[in-house]
N, C-alpha and C positions, 0 to 999 in steps of 0.2 A: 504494500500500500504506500503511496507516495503521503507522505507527509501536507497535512493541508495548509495552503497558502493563502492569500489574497486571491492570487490570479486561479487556483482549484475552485474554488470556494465560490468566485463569482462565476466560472464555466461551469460545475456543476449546474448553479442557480439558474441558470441562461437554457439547459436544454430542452423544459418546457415552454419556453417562447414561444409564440406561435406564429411569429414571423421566421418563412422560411431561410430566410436569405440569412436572420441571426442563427439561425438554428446550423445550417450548415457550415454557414464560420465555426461554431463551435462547433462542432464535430470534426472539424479538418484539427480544430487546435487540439483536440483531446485525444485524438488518431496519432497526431503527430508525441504527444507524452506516451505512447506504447504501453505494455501489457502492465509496469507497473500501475496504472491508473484504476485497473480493472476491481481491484476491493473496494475502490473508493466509489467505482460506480455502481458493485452489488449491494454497499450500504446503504448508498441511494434510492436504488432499486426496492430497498426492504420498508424504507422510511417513507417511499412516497404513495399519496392514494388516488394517484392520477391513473387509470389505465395508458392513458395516452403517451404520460412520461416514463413509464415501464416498459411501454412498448420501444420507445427511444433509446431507454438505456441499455434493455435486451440488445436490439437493434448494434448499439456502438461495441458490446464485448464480444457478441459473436464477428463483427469486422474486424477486432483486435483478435483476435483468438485465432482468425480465418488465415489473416495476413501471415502472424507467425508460424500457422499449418503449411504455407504454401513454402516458406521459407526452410522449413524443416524438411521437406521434401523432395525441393532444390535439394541440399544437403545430401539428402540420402541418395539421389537418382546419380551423385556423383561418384559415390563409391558404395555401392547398395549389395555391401554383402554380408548383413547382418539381412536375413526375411524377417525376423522376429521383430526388427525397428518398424520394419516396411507395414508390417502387418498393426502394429501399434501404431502407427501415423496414422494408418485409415481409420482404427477406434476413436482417434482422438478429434477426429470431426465431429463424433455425436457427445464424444464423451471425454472432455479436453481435460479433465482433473483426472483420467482411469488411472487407477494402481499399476506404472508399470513392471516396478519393480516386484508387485505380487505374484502379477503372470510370470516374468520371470523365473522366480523362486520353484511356482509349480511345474513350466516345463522342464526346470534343473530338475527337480525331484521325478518327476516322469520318464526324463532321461536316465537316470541313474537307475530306476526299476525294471528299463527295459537292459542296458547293459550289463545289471548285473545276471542275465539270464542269457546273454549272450555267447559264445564262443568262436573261435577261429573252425571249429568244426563243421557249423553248421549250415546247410546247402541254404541259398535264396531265401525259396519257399519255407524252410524253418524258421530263416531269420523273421522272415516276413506274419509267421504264426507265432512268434515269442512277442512282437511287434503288437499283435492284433489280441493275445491274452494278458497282456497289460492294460493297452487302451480300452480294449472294450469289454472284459471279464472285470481286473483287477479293478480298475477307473470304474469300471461301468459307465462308461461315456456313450450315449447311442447319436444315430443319425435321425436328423429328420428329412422329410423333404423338401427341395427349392421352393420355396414358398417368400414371393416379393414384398410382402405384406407382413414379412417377419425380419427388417430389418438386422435388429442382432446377431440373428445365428449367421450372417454374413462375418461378424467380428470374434477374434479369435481370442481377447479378452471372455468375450460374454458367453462362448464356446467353453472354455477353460473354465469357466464362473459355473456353468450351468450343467456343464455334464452332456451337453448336447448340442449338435450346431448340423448344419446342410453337406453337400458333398464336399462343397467350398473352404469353409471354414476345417470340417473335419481332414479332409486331405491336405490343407496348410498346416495342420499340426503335423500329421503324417510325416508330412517333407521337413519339418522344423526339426522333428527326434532323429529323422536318416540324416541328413545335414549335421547333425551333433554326435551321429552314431557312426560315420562313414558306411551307412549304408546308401549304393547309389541308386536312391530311387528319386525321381525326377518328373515336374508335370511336364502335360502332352495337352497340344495345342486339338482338342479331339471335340468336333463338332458337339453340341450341344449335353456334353457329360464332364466333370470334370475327374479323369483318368489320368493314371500315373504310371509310369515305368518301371521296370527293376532292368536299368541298365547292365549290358555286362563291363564288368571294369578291366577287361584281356583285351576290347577291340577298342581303337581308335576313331569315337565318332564322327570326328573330321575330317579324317582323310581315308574313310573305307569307301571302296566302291561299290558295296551291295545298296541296297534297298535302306530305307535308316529301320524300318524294321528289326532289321537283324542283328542289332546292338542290342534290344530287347529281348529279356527272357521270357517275361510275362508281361500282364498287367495290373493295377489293382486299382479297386475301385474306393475314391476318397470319400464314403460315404458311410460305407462298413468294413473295408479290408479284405475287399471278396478278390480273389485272382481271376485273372481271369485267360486262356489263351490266345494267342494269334489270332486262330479259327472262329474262336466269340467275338473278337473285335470285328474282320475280315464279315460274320454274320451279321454286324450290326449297324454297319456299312450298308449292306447291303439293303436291311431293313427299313432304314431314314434316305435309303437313293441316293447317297450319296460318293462319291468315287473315293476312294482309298488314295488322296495324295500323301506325295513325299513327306510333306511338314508338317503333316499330323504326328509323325513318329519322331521329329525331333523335340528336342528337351527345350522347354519355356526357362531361359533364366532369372535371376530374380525380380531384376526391373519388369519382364512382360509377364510374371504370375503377378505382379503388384498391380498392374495397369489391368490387366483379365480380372483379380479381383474388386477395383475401384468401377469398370465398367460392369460388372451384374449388382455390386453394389448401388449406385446409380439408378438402376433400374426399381430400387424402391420407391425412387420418389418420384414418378410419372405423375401422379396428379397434381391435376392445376395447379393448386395451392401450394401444392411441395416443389414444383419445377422449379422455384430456385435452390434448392440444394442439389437438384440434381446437375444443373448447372455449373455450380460449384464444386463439384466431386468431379464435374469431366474436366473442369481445369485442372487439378490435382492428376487427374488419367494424363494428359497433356503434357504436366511437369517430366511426372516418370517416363512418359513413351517418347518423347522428342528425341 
């Protein structure tokens, strides 16, 4: 909280004016004091019984909040090899105070239940079932379905919080624990599912000349941990008419699983009334995808 001044003191006072042209002076001036100003306008916030100047001050912390979301983003699209950041940036649009450091703590502890069942012994598919008896026996985490109108379970905070989250959410964990686990499993750019890989880590996916397929052992699906083969996928192609390209088989890295997740994200807030955030989220898509 900035310490109150003269000059706070009368821009507070100033933001129910209801000359527009004061109104917007001071909003340029209290934009330009940045997020520390932001308690001083939740107290205001609490204190005042104008709807109209609540709605103002809402208004001014969500553009200070937005601003430094966009700029943390920058940031991250620079060197974005932490997903766990990537995926907290996008919480922090609905939910700009989230515990990051809670989430943290529990995919550390996640981590460590799933490695300690690990070995150098065990083929893919076991890893991938010692994977799947943590998260969804031990945890009891389950999936729900994509459902637009359930915001949260896009975020992987409120996933972690809840024990539950969409294909989306739950396969970003997925790739969070193989990422911390050197298991290579990896998303796939895979028409209207969100599916993941169990790369083989003996072939060179950038200079082999077969098919990108054939880097893949399996598949799994980010929803429940189902495997799945070639032939299931190759069937389900077939099912949605659609051709089996090349670039479905290759691996999304983290900037394009961040920008795949901000854009279904996004798609929560199609109505009217919410189109500006949805707005706002594709500029966020833009930061990362550029």
């Amino acid at each position: 909280m900035l310490k109150e001044s003269k000059e706070i003191t009368a821009l507070l006072h100033l933001i129910d004016d209801p000359d527009e042209y004061v109104y917007n002076t001071v909003s340029e001036k209290i934009m330009s004091l940045g997020r520390p100003i932001i308690p001083n306008l939740e107290t205001l916030w609490e204190q005042s019984l104008d709807p109209a100047a609540q709605d103002r001050i809402e208004s001014l912390i969500h553009r200070l909040q937005f601003r430094d979301l966009e700029s943390a983003f920058e940031q991250w699209a620079e060197n974005p090899f932490d997903l766990v950041e990537g995926c907290l940036l996008v919480g922090k649009y609905t939910y700009p105070d989230l515990d990051a450091a809670g989430t943290r703590l529990q995919l550390e502890k996640m981590r460590r239940n799933v490695w300690l069942e690990l070995n150098s012994f065990l083929t893919p598919m076991e890893q991938v079932n010692v994977m799947n008896s943590i998260v969804f026996n031990y945890y009891k985490h389950r999936g729900t379905e994509l459902d637009y109108e359930m915001p949260d379970q896009f975020l992987l905070h409120k996933t972690i919080e809840s024990k539950k989250g969409n294909a989306i959410s739950n396969g970003l964990l997925y790739m969070i624990l193989s990422q911390r686990l050197d298991v290579p499993i990896k998303a796939l750019n895979i028409p209207r599912q969100f599916i993941m890989g169990y790369f083989n880590p003996e072939k060179d996916e950038l200079h082999t000349e077969e098919h990108s397929s054939a880097n893949i052992k399996f598949y799994i699906d980010g929803l429940s941990g189902q495997m799945y083969s070639q032939k299931d996928l190759e069937n389900y192609f077939k099912r949605i008419s659609v051709p089996p390209l090349d670039s479905f088989y290759r691996p999304m890295d983290n900037k394009e699983t961040i920008g795949f997740l901000l854009a279904e994200y996004g798609k929560c807030y199609a109505a009217p009334e919410l189109r500006y955030k949805r707005d706002e989220i594709m500029k966020l898509f833009m930061i990362v995808t550029k």
